[in-house]
Backbone as JSON, one array per atom type, in Angstrom:
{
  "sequence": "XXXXXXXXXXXXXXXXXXXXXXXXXXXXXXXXXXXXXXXXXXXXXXXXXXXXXXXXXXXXXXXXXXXXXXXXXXXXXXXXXXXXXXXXXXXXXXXXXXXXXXXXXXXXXXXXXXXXXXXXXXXXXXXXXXXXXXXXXXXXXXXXXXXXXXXXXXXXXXXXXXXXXXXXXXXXXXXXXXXXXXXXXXXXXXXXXXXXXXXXXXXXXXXXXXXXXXXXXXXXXXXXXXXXXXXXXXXXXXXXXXXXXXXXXXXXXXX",
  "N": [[-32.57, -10.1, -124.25], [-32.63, -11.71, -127.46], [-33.88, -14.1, -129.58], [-32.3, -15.89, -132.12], [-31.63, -17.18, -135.3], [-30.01, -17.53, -137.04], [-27.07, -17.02, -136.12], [-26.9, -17.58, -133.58], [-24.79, -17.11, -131.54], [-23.89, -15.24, -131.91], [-25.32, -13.17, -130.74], [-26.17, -12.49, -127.61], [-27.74, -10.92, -125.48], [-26.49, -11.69, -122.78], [-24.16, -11.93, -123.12], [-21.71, -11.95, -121.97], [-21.45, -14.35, -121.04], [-22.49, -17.37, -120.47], [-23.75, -20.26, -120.39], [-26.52, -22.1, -120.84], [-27.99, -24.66, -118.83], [-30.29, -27.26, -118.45], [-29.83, -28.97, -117.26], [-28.32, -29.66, -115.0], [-29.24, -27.43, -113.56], [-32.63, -26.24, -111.92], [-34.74, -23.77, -114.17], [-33.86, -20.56, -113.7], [-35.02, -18.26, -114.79], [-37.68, -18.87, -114.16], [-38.13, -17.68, -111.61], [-39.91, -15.7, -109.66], [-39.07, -13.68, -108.43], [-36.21, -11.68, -108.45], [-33.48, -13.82, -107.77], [-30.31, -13.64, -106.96], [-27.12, -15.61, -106.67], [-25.01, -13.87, -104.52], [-22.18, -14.48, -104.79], [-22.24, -15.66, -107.44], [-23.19, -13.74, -108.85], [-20.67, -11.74, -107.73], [-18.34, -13.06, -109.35], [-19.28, -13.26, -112.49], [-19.53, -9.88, -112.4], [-16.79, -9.28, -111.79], [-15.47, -10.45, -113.82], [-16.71, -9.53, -116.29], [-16.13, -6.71, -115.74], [-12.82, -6.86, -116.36], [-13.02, -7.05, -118.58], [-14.06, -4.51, -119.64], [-12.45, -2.45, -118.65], [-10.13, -3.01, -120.46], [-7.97, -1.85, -122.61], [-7.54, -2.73, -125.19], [-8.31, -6.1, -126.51], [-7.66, -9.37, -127.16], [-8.78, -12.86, -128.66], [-9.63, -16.04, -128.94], [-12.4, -18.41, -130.21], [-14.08, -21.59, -129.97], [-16.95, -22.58, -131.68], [-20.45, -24.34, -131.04], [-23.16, -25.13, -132.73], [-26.72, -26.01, -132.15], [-28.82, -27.12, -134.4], [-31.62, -27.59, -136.46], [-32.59, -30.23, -138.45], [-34.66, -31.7, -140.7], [-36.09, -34.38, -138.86], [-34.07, -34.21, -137.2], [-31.79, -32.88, -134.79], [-28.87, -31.18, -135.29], [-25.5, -30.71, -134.47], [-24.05, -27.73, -135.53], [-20.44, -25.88, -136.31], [-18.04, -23.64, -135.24], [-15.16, -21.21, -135.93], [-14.03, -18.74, -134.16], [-11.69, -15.87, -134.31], [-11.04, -12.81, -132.74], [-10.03, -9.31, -132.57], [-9.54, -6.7, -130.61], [-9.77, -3.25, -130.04], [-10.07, -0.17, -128.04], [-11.42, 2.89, -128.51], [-12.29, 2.01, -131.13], [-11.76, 0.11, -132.71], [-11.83, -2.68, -134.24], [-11.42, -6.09, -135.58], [-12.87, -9.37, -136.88], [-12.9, -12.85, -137.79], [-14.06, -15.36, -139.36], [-14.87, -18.58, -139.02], [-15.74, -21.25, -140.86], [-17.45, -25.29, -141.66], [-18.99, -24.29, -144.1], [-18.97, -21.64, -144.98], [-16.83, -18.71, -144.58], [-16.07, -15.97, -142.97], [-15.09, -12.43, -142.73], [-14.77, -9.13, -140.44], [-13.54, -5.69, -140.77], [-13.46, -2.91, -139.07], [-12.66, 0.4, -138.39], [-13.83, 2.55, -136.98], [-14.64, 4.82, -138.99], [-15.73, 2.94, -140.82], [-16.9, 0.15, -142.05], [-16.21, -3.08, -143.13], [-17.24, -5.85, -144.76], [-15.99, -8.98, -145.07], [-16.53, -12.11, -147.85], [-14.88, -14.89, -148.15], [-14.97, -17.25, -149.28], [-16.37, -16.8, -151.35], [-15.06, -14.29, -152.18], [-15.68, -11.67, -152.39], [-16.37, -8.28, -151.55], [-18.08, -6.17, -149.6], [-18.54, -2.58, -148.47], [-19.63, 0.17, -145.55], [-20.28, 2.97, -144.29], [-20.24, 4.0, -140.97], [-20.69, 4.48, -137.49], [-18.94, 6.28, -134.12], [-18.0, 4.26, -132.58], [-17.33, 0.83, -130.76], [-19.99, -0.09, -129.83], [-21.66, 1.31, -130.56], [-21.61, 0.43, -133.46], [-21.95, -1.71, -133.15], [-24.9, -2.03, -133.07], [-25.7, -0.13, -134.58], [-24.86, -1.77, -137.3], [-26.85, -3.9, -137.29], [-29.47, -3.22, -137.01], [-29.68, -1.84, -139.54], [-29.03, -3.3, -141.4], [-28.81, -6.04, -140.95], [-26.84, -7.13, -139.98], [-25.23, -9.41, -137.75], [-22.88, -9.59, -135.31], [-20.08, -12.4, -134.43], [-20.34, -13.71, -131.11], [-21.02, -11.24, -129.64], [-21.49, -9.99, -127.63], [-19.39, -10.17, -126.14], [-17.97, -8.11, -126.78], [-18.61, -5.55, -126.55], [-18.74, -2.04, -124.09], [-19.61, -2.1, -122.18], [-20.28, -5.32, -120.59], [-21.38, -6.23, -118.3], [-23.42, -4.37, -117.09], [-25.24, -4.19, -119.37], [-26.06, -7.4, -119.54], [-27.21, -7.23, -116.86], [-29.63, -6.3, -117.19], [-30.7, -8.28, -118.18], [-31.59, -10.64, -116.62], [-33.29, -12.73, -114.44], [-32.48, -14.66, -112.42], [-29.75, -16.27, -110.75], [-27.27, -18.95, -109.64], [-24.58, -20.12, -107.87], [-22.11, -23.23, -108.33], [-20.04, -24.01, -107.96], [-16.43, -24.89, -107.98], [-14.93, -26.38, -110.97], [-12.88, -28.23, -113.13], [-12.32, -27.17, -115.95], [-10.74, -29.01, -118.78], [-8.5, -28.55, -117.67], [-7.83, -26.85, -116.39], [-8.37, -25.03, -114.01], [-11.75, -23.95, -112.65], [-14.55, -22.0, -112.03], [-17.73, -22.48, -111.97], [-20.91, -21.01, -112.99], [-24.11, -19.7, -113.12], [-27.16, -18.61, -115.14], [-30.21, -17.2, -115.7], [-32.75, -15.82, -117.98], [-35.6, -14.3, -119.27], [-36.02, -15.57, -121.55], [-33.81, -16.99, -121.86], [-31.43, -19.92, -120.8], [-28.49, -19.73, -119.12], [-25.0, -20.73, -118.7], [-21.58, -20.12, -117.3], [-18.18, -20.87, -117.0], [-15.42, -19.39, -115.38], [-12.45, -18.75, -115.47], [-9.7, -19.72, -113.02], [-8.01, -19.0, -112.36], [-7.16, -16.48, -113.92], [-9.79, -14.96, -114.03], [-11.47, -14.9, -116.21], [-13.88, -16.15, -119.17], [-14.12, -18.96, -120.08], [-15.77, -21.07, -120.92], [-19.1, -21.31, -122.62], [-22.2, -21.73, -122.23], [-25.47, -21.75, -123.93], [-28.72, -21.63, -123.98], [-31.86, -21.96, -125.21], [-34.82, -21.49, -124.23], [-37.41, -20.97, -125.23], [-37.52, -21.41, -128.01], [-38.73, -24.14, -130.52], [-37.31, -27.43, -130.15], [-35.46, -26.33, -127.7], [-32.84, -25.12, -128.63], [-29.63, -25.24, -128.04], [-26.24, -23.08, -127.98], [-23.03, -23.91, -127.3], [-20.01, -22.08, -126.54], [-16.1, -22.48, -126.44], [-13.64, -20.95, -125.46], [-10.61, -19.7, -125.84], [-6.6, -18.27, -125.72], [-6.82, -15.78, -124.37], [-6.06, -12.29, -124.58], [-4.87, -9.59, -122.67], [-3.47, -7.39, -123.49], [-2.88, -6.65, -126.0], [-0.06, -6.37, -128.43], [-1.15, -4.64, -131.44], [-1.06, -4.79, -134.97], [-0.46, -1.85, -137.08], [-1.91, -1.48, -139.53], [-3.86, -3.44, -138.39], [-6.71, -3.2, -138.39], [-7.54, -2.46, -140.84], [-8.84, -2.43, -143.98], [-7.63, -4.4, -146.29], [-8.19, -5.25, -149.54], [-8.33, -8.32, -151.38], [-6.04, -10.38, -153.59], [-7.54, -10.09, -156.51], [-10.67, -9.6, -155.66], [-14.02, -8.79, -155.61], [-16.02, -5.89, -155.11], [-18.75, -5.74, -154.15], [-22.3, -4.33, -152.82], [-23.57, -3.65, -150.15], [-26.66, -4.2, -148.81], [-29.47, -2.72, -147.52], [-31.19, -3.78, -144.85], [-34.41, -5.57, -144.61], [-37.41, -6.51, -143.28], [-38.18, -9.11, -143.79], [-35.41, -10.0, -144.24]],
  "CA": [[-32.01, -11.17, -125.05], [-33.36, -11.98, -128.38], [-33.54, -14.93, -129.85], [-31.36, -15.86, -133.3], [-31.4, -18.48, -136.19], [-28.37, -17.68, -137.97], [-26.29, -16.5, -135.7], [-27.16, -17.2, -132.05], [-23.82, -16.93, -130.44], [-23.45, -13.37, -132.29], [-26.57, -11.69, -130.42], [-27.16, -13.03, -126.53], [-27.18, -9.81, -124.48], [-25.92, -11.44, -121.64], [-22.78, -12.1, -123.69], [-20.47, -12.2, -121.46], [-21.01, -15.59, -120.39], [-23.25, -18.13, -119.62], [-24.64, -21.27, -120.75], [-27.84, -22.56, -120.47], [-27.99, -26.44, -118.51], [-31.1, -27.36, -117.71], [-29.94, -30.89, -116.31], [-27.79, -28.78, -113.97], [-30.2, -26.38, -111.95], [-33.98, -25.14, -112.63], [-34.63, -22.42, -115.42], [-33.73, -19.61, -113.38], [-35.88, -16.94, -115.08], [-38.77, -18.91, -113.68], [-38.16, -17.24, -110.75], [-41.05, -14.45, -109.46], [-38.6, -12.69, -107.51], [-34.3, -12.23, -108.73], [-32.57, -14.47, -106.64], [-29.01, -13.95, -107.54], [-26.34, -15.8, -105.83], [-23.86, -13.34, -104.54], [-20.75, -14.93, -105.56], [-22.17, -15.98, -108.7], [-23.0, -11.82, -109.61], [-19.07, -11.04, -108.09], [-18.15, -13.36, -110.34], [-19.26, -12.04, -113.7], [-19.13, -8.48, -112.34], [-15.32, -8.56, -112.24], [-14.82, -11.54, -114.99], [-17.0, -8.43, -117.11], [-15.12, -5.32, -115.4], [-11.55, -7.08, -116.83], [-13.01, -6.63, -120.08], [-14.29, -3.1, -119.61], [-11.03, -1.67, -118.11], [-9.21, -3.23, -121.04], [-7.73, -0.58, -123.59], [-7.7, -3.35, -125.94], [-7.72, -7.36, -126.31], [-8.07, -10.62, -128.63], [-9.21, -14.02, -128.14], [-10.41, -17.44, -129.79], [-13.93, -19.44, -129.67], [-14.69, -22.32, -131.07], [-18.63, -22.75, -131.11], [-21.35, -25.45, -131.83], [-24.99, -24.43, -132.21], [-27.92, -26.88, -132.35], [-29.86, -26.78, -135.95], [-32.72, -29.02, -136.75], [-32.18, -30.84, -139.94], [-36.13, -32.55, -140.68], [-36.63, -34.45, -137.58], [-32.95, -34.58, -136.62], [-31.0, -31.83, -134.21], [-27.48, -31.62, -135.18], [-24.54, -29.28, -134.35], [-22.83, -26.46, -136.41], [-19.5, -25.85, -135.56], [-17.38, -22.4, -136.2], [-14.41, -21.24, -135.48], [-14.22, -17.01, -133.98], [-10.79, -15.41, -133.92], [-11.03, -11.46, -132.34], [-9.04, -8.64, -132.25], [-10.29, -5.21, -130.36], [-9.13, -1.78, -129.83], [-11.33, 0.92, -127.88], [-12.92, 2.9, -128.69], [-13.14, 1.99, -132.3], [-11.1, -0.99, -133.59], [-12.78, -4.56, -134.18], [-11.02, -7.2, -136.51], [-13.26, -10.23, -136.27], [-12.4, -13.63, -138.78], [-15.13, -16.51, -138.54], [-14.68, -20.25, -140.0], [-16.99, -22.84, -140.87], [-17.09, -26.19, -143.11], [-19.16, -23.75, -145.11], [-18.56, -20.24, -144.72], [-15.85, -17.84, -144.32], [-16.26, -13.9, -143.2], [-14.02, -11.55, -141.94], [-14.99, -7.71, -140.38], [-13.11, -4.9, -140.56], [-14.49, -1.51, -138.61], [-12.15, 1.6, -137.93], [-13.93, 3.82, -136.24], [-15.32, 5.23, -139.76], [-16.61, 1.94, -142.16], [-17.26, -1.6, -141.37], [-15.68, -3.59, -144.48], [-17.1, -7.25, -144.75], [-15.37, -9.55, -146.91], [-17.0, -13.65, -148.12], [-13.42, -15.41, -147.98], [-14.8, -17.74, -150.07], [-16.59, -16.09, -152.57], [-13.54, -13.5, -152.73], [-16.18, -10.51, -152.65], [-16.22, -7.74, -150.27], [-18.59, -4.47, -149.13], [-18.03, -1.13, -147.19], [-20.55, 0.92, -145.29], [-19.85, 4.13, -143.06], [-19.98, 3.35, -139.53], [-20.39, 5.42, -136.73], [-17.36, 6.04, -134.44], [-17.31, 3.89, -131.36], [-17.82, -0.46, -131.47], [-21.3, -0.05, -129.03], [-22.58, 2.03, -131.48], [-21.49, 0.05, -134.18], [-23.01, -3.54, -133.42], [-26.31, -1.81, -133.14], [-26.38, 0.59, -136.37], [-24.87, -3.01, -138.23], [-27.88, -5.07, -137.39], [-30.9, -2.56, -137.22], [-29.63, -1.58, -140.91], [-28.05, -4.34, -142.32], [-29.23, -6.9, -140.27], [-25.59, -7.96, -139.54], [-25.22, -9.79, -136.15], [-20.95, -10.14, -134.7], [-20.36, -13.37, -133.54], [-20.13, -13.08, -129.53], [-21.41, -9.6, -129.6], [-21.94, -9.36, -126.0], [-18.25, -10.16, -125.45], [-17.36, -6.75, -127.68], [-19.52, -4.3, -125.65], [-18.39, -1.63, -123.47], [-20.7, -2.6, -120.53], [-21.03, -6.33, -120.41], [-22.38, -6.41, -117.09], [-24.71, -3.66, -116.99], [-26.39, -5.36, -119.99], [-26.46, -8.79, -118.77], [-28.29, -7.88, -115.28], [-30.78, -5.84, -117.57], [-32.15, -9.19, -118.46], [-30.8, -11.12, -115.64], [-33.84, -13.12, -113.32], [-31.75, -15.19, -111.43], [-28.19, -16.96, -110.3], [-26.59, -19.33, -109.16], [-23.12, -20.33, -107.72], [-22.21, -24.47, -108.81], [-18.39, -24.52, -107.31], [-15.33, -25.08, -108.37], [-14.76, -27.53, -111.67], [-11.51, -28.48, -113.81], [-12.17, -27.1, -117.5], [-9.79, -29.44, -119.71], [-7.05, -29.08, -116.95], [-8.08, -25.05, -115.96], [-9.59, -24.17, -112.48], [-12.88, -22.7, -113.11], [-15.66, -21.3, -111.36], [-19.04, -22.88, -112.67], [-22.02, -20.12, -112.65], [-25.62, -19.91, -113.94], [-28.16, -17.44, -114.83], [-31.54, -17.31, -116.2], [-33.22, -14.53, -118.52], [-36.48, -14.83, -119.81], [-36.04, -16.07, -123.21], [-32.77, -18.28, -122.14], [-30.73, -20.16, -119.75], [-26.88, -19.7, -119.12], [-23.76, -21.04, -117.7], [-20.38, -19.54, -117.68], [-17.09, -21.31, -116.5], [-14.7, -18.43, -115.25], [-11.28, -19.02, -114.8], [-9.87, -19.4, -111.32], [-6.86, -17.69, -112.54], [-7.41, -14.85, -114.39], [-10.94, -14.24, -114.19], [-11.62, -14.57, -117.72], [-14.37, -16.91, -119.54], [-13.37, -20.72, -120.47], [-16.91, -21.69, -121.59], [-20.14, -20.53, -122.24], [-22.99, -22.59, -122.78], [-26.83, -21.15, -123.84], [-30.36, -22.59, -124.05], [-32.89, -20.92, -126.07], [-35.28, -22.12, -124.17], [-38.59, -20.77, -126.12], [-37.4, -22.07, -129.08], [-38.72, -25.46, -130.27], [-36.35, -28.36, -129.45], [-34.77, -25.63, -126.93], [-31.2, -25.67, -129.03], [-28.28, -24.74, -127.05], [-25.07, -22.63, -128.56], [-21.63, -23.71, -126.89], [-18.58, -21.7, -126.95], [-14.81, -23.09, -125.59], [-12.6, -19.68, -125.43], [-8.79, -19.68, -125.41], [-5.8, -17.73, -126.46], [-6.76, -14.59, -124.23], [-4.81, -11.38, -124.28], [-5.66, -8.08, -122.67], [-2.75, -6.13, -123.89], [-2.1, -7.24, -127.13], [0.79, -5.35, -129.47], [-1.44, -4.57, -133.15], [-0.19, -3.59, -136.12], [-0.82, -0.58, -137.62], [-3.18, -1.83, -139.57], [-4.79, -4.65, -137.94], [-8.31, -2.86, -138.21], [-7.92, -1.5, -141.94], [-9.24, -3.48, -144.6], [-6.58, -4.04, -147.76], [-8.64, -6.13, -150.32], [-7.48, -9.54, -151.14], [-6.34, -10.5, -154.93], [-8.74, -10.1, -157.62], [-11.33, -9.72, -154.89], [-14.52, -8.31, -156.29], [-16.58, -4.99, -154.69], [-20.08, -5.52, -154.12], [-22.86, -3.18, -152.28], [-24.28, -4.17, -148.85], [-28.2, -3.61, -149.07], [-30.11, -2.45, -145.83], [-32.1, -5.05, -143.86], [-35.87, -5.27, -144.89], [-38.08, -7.02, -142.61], [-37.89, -10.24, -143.88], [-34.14, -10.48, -144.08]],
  "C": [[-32.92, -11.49, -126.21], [-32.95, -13.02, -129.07], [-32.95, -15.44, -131.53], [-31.54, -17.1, -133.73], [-30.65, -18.7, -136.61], [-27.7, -17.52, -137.51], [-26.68, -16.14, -134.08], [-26.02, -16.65, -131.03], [-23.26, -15.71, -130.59], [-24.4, -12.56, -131.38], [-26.78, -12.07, -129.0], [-26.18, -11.91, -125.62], [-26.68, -10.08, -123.31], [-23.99, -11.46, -122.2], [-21.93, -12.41, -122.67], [-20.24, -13.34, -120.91], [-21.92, -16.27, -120.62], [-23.66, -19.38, -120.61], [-25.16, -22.25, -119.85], [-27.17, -24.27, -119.7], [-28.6, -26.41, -117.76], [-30.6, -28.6, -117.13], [-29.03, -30.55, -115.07], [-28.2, -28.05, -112.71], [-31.66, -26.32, -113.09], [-33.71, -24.28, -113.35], [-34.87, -21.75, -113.92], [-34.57, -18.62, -113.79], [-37.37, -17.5, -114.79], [-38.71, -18.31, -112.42], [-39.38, -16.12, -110.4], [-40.25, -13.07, -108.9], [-37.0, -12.8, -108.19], [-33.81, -12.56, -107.51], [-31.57, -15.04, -107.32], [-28.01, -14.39, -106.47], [-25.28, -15.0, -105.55], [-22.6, -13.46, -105.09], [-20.78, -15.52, -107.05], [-22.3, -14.39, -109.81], [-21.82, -11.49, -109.41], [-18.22, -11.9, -109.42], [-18.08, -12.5, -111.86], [-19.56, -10.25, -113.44], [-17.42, -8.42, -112.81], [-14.71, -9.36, -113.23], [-15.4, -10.1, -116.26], [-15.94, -6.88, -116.94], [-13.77, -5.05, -116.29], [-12.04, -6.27, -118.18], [-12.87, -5.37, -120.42], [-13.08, -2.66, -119.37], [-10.11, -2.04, -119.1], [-9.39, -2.04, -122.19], [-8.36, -1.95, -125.07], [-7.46, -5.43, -125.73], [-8.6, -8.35, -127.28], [-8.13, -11.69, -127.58], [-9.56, -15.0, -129.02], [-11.43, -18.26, -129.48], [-13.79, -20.23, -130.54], [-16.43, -22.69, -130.47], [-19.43, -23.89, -131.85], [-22.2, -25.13, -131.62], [-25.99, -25.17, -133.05], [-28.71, -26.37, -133.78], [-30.3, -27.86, -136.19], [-32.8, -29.07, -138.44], [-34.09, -31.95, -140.18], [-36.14, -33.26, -139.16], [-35.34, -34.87, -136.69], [-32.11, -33.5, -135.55], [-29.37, -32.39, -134.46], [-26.36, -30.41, -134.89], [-23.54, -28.89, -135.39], [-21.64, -26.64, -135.75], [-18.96, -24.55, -136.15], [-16.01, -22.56, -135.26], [-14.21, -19.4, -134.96], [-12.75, -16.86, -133.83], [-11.17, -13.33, -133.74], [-9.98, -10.69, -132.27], [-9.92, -7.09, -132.06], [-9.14, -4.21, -129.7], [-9.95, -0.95, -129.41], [-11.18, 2.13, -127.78], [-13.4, 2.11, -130.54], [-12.14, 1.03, -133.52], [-11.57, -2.16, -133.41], [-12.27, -4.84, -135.99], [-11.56, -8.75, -136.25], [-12.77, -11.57, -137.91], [-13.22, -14.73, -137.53], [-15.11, -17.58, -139.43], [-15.68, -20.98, -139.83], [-16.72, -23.85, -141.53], [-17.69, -25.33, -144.4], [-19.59, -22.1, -145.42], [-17.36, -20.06, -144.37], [-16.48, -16.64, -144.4], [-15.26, -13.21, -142.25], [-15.08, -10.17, -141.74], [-13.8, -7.18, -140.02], [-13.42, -3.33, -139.82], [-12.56, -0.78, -137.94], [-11.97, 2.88, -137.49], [-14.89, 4.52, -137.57], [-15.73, 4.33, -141.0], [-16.22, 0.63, -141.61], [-17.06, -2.1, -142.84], [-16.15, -5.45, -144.17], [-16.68, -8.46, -145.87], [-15.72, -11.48, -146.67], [-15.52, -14.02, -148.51], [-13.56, -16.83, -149.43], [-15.62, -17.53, -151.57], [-15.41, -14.85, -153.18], [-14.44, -12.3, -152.62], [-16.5, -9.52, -151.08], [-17.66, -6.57, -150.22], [-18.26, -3.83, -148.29], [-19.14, -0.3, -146.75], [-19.78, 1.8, -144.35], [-20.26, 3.57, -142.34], [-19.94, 4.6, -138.8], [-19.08, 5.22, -135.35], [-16.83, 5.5, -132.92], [-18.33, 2.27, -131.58], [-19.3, -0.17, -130.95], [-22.29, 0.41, -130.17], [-22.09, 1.22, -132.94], [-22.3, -1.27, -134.44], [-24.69, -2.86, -133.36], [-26.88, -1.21, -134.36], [-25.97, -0.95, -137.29], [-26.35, -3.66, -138.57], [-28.96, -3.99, -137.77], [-30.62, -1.96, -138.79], [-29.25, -2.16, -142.05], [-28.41, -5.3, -141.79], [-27.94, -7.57, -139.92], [-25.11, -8.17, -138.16], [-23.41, -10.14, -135.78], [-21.48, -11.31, -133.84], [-19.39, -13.23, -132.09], [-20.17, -11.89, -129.18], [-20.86, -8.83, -128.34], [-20.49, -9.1, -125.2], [-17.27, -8.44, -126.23], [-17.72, -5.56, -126.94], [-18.49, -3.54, -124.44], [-18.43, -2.09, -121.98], [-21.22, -3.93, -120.43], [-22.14, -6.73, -119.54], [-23.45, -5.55, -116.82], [-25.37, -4.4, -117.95], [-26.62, -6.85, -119.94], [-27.34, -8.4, -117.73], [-29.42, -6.95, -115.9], [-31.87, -7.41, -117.91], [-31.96, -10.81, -117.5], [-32.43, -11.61, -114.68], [-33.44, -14.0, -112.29], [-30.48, -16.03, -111.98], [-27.9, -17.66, -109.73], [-25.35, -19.56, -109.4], [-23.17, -22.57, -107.77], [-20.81, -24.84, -107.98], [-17.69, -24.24, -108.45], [-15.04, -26.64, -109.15], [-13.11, -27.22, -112.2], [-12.41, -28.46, -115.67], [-10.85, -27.56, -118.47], [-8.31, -28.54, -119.13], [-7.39, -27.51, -116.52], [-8.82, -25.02, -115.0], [-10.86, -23.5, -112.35], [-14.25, -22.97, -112.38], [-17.08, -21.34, -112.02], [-20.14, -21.83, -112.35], [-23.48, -20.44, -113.32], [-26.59, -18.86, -113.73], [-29.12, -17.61, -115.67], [-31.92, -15.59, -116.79], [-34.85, -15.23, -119.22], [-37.24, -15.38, -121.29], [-34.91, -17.58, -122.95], [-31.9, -18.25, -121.05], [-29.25, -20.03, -119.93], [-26.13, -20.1, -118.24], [-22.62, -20.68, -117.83], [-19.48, -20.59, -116.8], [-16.13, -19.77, -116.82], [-13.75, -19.29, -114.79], [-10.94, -18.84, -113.27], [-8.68, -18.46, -111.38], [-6.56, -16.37, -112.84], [-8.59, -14.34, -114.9], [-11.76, -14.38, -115.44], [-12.62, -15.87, -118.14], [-13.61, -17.97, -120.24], [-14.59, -21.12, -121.7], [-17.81, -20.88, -121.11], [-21.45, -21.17, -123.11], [-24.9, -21.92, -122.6], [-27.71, -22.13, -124.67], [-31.43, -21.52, -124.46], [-34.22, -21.63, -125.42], [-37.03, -22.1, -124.46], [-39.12, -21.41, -127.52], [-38.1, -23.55, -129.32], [-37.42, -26.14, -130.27], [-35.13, -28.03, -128.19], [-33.12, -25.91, -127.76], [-30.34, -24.69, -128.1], [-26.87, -24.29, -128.26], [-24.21, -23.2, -127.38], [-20.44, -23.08, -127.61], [-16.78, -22.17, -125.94], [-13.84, -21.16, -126.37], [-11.29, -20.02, -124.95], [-8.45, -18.45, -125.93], [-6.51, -15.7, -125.9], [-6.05, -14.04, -124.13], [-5.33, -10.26, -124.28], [-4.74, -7.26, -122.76], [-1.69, -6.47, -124.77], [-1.21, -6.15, -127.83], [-0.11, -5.33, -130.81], [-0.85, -3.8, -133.8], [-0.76, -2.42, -136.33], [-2.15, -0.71, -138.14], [-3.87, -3.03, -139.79], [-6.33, -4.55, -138.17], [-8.63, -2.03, -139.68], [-7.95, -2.69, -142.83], [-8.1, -3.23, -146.08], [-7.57, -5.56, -148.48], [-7.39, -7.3, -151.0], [-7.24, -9.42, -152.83], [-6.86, -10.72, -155.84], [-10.25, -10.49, -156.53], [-12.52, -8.55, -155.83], [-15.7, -7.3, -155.2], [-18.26, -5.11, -154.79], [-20.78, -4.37, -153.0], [-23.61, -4.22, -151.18], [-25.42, -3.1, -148.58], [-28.13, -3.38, -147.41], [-30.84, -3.51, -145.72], [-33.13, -4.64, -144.0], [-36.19, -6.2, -144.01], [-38.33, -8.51, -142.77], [-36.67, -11.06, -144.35], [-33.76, -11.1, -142.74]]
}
């Protein structure tokens, strides 16, 4: 897990779930030994599996992520809409009060377009998403927001940085059945709410907890669908009107 300024809820390898609450349980990754709660690993094993086994599927986040303003902490807010295809379709569209970005990737170029600047760039791409969120950032420094939820293998890379679990019960997410969890890594704490119905993440709340003032990302997820109809071309980029072509530099070391 690595930790993020601009874009925390784009990069947290456990992705597939979790947020941090320390007022909830102990930091978990203080642990010496992994002590995962069984039913809290079947859990996100088969709430991750759904994903994996899906050909394709979309979804909606809305997220808030802690930013210290001089001696104040206050929360961001965005808005994520998704749309995936595998091996090699990702349509992502991200809102803010002050931003707009859309991605386009089709297997052969990743097209990002400023919604409110009107200006776009294109880079080749290699030809499956896994391999895509990783050549983005290490060359471009460009992070997807909810990365972890894009990945082939959620769950294998979650229990890579995985020191412990627990199971919390059974809560009511804004009228939804859901299955409270928690896990610890050694950079940051997590909690996931899984549906009781269809398996699938509700919420997902993380704690940076290295960071100063430890800030926490929340995400609220709706509007899942694991076998959506897309258009043709849902994943091809058609420039907008009088939209203007710029060049997307590589990522230098202090980008």
């Amino acid at each position: 897990m690595k930790p993020q300024n601009k874009n925390r809820v784009a990069s947290i390898p456990l992705t597939l779930l979790a947020i941090v609450c320390a007022t909830v349980s102990p930091s978990f990754a203080q642990e010496k030994e992994k002590v995962i709660n069984p039913e809290a690993d079947r859990l996100l094993h088969d709430s991750c599996t759904r994903l994996t086994n899906a050909k394709g599927y979309s979804f909606k986040a809305e997220g808030w992520e802690d930013v210290v303003i001089g001696t104040h902490k206050v929360s961001t807010t965005k808005t994520v809409a998704v749309q995936l295809r595998r091996p090699n379709g990702l349509q992502i569209d991200v809102h803010s009060p002050s931003r707009s970005r859309s991605f386009w990737y089709d297997g052969r170029s990743l097209t990002v377009l400023d919604r409110v600047k009107n200006l776009y760039g294109t880079v080749p791409a290699p030809a499956t998403i896994d391999n895509l969120i990783a050549d983005a950032n290490d060359k471009f420094g460009i992070d997807f927001p909810l990365e972890d939820f894009l990945i082939s293998d959620p769950y294998g890379t979650a229990k890579q940085e995985i020191t412990g679990g627990a199971y919390f019960g059974k809560v009511a997410l804004l009228g939804t059945p859901c299955h409270q969890v928690g896990f610890g890594t050694p950079k940051a704490d997590f909690q996931l709410w899984i549906s009781d119905d269809d398996g699938l993440p509700r919420k997902m709340v993380i704690t940076y907890k290295q960071e100063p003032t430890q800030p926490q990302v929340t995400a609220i997820f709706s509007d899942w669908n694991l076998k959506p109809q897309f258009s043709d071309g849902a994943f091809t980029f058609t420039p907008p009107k009088g939209a203007g072509k710029i060049e997307i530099l590589p990522a230098t070391g202090s980008d």
